[in-house]
C-alpha positions in Angstrom: 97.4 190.0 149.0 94.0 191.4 148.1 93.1 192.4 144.7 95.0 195.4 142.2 93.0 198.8 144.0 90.7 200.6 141.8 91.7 203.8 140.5 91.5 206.5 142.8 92.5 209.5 141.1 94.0 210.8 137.5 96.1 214.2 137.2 96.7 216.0 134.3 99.6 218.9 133.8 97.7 222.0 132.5 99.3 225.5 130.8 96.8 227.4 132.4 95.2 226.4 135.4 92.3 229.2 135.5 91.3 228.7 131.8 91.2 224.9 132.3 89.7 225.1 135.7 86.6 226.6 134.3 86.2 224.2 131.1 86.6 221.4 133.4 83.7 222.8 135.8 82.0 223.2 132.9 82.1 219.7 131.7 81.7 218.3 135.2 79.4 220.7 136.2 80.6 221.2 139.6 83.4 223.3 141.1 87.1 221.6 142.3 86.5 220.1 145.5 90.3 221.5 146.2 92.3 224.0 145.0 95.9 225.2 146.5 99.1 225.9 146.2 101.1 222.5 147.2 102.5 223.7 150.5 106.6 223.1 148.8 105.0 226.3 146.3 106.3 223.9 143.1 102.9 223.8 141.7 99.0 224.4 142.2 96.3 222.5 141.8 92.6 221.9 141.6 90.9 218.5 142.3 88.0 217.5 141.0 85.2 214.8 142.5 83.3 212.8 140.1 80.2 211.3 141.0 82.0 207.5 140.5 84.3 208.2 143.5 87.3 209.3 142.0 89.2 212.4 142.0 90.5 214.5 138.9 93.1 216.8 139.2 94.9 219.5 137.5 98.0 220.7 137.9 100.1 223.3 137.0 104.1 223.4 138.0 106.2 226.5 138.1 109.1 225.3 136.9 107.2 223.9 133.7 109.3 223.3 130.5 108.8 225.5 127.3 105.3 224.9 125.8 105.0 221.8 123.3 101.5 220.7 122.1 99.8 217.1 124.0 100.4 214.0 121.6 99.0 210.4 122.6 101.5 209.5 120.2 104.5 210.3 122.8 105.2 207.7 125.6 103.2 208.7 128.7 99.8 209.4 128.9 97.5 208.3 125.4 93.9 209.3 126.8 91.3 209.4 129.7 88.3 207.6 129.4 85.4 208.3 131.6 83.0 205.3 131.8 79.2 205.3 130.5 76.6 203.3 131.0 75.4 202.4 127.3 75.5 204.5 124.0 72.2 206.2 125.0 74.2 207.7 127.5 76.8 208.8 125.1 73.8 210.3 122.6 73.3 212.5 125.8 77.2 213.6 126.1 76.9 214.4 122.3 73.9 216.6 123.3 75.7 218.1 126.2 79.5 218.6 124.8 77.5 220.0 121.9 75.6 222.3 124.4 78.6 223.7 125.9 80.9 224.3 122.3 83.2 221.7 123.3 84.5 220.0 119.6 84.1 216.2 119.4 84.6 213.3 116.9 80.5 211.9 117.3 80.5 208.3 118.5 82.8 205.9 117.6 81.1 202.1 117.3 83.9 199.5 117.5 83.4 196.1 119.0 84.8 196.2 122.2 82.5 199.4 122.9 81.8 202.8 121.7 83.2 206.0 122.3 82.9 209.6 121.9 86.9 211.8 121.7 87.3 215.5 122.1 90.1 217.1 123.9 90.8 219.4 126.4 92.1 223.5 126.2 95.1 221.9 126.4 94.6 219.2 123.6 94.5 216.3 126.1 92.8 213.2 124.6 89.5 213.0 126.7 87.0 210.3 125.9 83.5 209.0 127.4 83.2 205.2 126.5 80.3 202.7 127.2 80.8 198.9 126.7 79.1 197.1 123.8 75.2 196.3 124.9 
């Protein structure tokens, strides 16, 4: 057996798909490679492509449940990092979340690596991290 595949794609569940669509163009600064109703009609999404070769999606079901607030604290998903080269890098995403009025906690040294949190119109736990130099 060959080694574990890489990651090939996240997906996230979104409350509005047209509000999120455009923050997440805004942060990616491109437009969803993909967007349509999955041909069942039990939800639609939009599919991002990120320079690195993997897709991000958003989706948004019909028969979603009644509204409750994103926790990492809840079993499923905690976060989504996005991987950075060094913390210069992540100076520059300070510069550009700032840019585009996008709330953030400033980066984060730990040793492992640093990181820079903000969340999405949703209140999903986004995060651009770059290993310790």
């Amino acid at each position: 057996m060959s080694e574990f595949p890489a990651l090939a794609h996240v997906a996230v569940t979104v409350s509005d798909l047209e509000a999120s669509r455009r923050w997440y163009a805004a942060l990616f600064g491109a437009d969803p490679v993909l967007d349509e109703l999955e041909q069942q009609g039990t939800f639609h999404h939009a599919v991002f492509a990120l320079a690195s070769g993997q897709l991000f999606g958003l989706h948004a079901h019909v028969d979603h449940p009644a509204a409750s607030d994103f926790d990492e604290r809840r079993t499923g998903l905690d976060h989504v990092a996005f991987g950075c080269a060094d913390r210069a890098e992540l100076e520059q995403w300070v510069t550009r979340l700032d840019d585009l009025g996008i709330a953030h906690g400033g980066v984060v040294d730990a040793a492992y690596g640093s990181g820079l949190s903000f969340r999405d119109p949703d209140g999903i736990a986004l995060e651009l991290f770059a290993p310790p130099s």
